[in-house]
C-alpha positions as CSV (number, residue, x, y, z in Angstrom):
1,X,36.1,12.7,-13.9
2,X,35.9,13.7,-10.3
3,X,36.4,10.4,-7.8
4,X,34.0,10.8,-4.8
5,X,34.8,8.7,-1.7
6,X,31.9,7.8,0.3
7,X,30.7,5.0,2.4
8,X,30.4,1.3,2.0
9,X,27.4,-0.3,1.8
10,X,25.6,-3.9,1.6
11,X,24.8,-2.9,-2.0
12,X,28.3,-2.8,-2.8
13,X,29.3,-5.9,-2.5
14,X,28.5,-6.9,-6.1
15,X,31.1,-4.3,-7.2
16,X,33.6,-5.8,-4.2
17,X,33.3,-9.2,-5.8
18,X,34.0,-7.8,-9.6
19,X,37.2,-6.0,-8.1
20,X,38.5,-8.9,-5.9
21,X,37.9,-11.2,-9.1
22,X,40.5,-9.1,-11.2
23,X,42.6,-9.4,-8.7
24,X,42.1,-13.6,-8.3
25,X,41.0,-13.0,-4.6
26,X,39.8,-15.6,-3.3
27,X,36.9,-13.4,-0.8
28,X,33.1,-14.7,-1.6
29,X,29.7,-13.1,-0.7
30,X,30.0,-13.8,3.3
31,X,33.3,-12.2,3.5
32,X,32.6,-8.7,2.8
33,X,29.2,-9.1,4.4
34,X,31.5,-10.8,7.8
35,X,33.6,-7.0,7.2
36,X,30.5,-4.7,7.1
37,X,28.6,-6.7,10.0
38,X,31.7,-6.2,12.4
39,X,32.6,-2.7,11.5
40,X,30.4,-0.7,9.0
41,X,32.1,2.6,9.4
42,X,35.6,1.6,8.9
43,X,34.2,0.6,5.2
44,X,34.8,2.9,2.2
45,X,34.4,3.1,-1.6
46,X,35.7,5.1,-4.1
47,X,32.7,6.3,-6.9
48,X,33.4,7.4,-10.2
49,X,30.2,8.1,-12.7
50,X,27.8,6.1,-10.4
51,X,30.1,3.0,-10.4
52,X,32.9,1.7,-7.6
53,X,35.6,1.8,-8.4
54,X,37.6,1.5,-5.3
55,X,37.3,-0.3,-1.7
56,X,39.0,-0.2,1.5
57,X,37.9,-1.3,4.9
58,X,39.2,-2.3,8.8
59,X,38.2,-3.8,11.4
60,X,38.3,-2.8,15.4
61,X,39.9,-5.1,17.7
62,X,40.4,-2.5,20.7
63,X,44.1,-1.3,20.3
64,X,44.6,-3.0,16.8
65,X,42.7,-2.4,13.5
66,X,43.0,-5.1,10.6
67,X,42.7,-2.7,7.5
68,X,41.7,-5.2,4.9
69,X,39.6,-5.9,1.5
70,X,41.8,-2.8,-1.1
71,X,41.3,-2.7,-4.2
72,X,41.5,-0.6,-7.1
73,X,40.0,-1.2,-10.6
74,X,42.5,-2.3,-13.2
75,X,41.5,1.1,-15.8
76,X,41.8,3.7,-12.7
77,X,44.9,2.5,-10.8
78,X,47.8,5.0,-10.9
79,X,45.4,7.7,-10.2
80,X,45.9,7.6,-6.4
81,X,42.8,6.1,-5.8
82,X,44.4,3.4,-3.2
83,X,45.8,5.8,-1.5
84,X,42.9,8.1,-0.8
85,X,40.8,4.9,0.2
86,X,43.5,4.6,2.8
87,X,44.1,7.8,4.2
88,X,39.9,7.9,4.4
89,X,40.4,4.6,6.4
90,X,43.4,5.8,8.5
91,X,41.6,9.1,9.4
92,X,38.7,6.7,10.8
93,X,40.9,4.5,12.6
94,X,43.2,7.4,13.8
95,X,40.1,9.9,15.5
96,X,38.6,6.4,17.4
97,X,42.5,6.6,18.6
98,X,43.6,3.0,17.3
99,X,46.9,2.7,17.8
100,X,48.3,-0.1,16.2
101,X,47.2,-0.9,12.5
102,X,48.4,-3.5,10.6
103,X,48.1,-5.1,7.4
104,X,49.2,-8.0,4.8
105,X,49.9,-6.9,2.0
106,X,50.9,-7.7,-1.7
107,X,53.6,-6.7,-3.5
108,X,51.5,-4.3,-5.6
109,X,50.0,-2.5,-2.5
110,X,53.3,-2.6,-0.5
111,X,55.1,0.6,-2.1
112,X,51.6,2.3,-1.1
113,X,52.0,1.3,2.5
114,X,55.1,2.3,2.8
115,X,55.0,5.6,1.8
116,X,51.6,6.1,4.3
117,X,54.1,5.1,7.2
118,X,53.3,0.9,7.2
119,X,56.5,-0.8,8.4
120,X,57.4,-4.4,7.4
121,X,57.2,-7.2,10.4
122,X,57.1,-10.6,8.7
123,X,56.6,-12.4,5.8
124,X,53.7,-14.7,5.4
125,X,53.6,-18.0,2.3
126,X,50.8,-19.1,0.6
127,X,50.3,-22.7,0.1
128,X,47.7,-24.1,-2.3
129,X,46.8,-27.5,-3.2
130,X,44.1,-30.4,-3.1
131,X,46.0,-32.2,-0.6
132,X,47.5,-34.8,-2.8
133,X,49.1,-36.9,0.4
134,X,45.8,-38.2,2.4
135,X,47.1,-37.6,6.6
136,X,45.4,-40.2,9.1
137,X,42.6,-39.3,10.6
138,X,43.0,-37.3,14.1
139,X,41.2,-38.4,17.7
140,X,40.0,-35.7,20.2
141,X,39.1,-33.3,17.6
142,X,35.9,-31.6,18.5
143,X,33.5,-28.5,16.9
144,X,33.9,-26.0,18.5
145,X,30.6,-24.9,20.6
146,X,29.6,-21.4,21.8
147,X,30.5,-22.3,25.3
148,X,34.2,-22.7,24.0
149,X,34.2,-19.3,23.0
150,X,35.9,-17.3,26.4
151,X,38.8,-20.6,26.1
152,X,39.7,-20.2,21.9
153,X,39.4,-15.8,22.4
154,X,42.0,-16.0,25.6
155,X,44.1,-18.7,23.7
156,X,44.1,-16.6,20.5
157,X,44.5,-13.2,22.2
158,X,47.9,-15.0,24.4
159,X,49.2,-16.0,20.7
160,X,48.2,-12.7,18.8
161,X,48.1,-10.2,20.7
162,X,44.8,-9.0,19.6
163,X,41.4,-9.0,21.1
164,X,39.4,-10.6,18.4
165,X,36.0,-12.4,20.4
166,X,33.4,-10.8,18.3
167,X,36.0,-12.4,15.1
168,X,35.7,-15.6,16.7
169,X,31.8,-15.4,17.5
170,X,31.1,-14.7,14.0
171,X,32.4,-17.7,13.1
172,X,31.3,-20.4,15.5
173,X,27.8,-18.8,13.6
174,X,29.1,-19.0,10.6
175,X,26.7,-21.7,8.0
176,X,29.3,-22.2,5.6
177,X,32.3,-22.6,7.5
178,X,33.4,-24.8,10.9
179,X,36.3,-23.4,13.8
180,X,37.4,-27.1,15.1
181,X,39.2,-27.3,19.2
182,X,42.1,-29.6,20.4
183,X,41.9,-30.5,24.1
184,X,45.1,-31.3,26.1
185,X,43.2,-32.9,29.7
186,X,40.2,-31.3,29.3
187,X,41.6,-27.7,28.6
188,X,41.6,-26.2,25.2
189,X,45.4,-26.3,23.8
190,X,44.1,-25.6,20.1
191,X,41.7,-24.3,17.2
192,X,41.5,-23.7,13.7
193,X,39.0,-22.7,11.3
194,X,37.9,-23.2,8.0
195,X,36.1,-21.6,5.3
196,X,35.0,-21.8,1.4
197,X,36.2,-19.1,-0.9
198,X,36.0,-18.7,-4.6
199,X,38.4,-20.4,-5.3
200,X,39.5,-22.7,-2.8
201,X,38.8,-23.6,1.0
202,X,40.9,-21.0,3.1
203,X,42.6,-23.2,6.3
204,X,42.8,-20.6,9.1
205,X,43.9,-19.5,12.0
206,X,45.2,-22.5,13.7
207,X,46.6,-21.6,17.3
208,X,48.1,-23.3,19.8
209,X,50.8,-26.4,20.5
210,X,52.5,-28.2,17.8
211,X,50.8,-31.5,18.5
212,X,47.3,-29.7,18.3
213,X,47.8,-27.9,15.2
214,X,49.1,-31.2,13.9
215,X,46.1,-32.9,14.4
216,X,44.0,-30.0,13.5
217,X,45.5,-29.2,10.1
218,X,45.4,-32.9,9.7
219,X,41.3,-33.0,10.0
220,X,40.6,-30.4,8.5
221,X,42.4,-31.7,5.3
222,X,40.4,-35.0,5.7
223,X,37.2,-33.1,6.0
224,X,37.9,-30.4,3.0
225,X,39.0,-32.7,0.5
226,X,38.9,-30.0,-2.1
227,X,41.8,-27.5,-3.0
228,X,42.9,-25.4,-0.5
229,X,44.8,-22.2,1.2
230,X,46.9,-22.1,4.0
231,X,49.0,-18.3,4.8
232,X,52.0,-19.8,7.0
233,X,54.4,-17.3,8.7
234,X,58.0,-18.0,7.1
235,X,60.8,-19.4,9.1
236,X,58.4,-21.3,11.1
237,X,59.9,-24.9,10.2
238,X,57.9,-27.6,11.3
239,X,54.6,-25.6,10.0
240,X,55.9,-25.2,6.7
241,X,57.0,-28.3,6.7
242,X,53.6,-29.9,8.0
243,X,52.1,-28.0,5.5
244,X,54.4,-28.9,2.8
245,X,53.6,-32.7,4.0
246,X,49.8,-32.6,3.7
247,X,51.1,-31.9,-0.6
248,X,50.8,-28.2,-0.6
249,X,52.9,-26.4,-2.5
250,X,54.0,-23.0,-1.9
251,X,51.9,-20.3,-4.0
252,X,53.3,-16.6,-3.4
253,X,54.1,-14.7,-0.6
254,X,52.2,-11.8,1.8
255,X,54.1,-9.2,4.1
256,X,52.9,-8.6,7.2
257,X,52.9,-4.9,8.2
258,X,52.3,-2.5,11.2
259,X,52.1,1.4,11.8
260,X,52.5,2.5,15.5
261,X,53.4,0.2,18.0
262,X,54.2,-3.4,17.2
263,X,52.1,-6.1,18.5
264,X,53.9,-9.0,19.8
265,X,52.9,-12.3,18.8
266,X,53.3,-15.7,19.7
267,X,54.8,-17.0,15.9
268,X,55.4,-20.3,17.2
269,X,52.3,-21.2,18.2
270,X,50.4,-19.4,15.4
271,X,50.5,-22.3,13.0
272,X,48.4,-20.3,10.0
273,X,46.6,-16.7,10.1
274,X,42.6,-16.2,9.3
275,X,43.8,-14.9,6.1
276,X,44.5,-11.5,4.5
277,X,41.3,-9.7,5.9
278,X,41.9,-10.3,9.6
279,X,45.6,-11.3,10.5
C-alpha cells in the first residue's frame, strides 16, 4: 500500500491524539492545535488508505526549529515511515535556511536521529508524581500579564538561546494553563509555566535564579495539587534535588539533540524545559 505524505491539518488532530495515546503521550487537544497555530507548514502526515498513519511537525524560532510531535502507528513502524516524515520536515526547515534544529528524543526515535545527522547534547529526566510532600506556600509570586511579556522572552532567550516570544504569547493566552513571574526588586528574575495534559499537569519551563525557581516550582505544586511532570536537565543538582524534594520520583529519561550548530544554553538557570514539543 502506497504511503502518501501530505500536509497536516486541524482535522488531524483526532488521528494525532490516537497515535500519541499508543505511545502514553501525555499531548491533549490544545497542544497540537498550539503546533499548527504557530507553524502550519512545518506540519506533516503520513496517509495510508485514507487514514494517518504518521505525524511530524517543527516549529520556527528564527535560527532554531523545535521538530516535535513524531509518531508512527504501532502496525506500520519499520517501514520507514518516521523517517520520511522527517526528511519531509527537514527539507521544510532546511529551504527557509534554519540552521540549528533540535530535538528530545526517546530511545525508540533516537537510532532514527542519528542516522539523519541529530547529534546528542544532554540528557533530560522525567519526574512524575502527585506531590506527596506539601512545600510552603511562596510570597511575590505573581501571573504573569501581557505587559511582562518583552521581560520573560529576553530572560528566556539569555537562558536558551532561542527566540521563542510568539511561544511565550501563546501561553500568557492560553485558557487552560497559567505562566507564573518571580521578581527580584521590581525586575523579573523568573517564570514558569504550567499546563494540563492527558495524563498529568506538565510543570514547564522554569527559568531564571535558584531562589525564583524555588519558589516558583514550589507554587505551582501548591496550586496543581494533581499528578504531575517535570523534564529536568541531568547533572543539574539542586533542581533534581528540589524536584526530588517536592516527592517526585524519577520516571524515564529524554536526550536532547541538535543538527548544525549548537545552541548554547544557560543549564543552570534553566530549572525545567516546556516539555518535548518545544525545548
Amino acid at each position: 500500500m502506497d504511503i502518501v505524505i501530505r500536509r497536516l491539518t486541524y482535522a488531524d488532530i483526532d488521528a494525532g491524539l490516537r497515535l500519541g495515546a499508543q505511545n502514553g503521550w501525555n499531548q491533549r487537544d490544545a497542544d497540537w492545535r498550539r503546533q499548527l497555530d504557530l507553524e502550519p507548514e512545518a506540519c506533516f502526515a503520513a496517509e495510508a488508505d485514507g487514514q494517518v498513519v504518521g505525524t511530524a511537525c517543527a516549529c520556527v524560532f528564527e535560527h532554531v526549529a523545535w521538530v516535535n510531535l513524531v509518531l508512527v502507528d504501532q502496525m506500520w513502524r519499520g517501514k520507514g515511515i518516521g523517517t520520511r516524515l522527517m526528511r519531509y520536515v527537514l527539507a521544510y526547515l532546511d529551504e527557509r535556511g534554519i540552521p540549528s534544529i533540535r530535538l528530545d528524543a526517546t530511545p525508540l526515535g533516537q537510532p532514527v536521529y542519528e542516522k539523519l545527522g541529530f547529534k546528542v547534547e544532554y540528557t533530560l529526566t522525567r519526574y512524575d508524581g502527585t506531590g506527596a510532600v506539601k512545600p510552603p506556600w511562596a510570597p511575590g509570586i505573581e501571573v504573569a500579564r501581557h505587559s511582562d511579556l518583552s521581560d520573560i522572552a529576553e530572560l528566556d532567550r539569555a537562558i536558551t538561546g532561542t527566540p521563542r516570544a510568539k511561544l511565550l504569547h501563546h501561553l500568557l493566552g492560553a485558557r487552560d494553563g497559567k505562566l507564573l513571574v518571580a521578581r527580584r526588586a521590581n525586575t523579573l528574575a523568573g517564570y514558569a509555566g504550567y499546563r494540563p495534559g492527558a495524563h498529568a499537569w506538565q510543570i514547564g519551563p522554569c527559568m531564571g535564579g535558584p531562589t525564583e525557581c524555588i519558589m516558583l516550582l514550589h507554587t505551582i505544586m501548591l496550586f496543581v495539587g494533581q499528578r504531575t511532570f517535570i523534564d529536568v536537565p541531568q547533572g543539574l543538582e539542586e533542581s533534581n534535588a528540589v524536584v526530588v524534594g517536592l516527592g517526585l520520583k524519577r520516571q524515564r529519561t529524554l536526550t536532547r539533540m541538535g543538527r548544525g550548530p549548537r545552541i548554547h544554553e544557560d543549564l543552570k538557570r534553566m530549572w525545567c524545559s516546556f516539555g518535548p514539543e518545544k525545548g
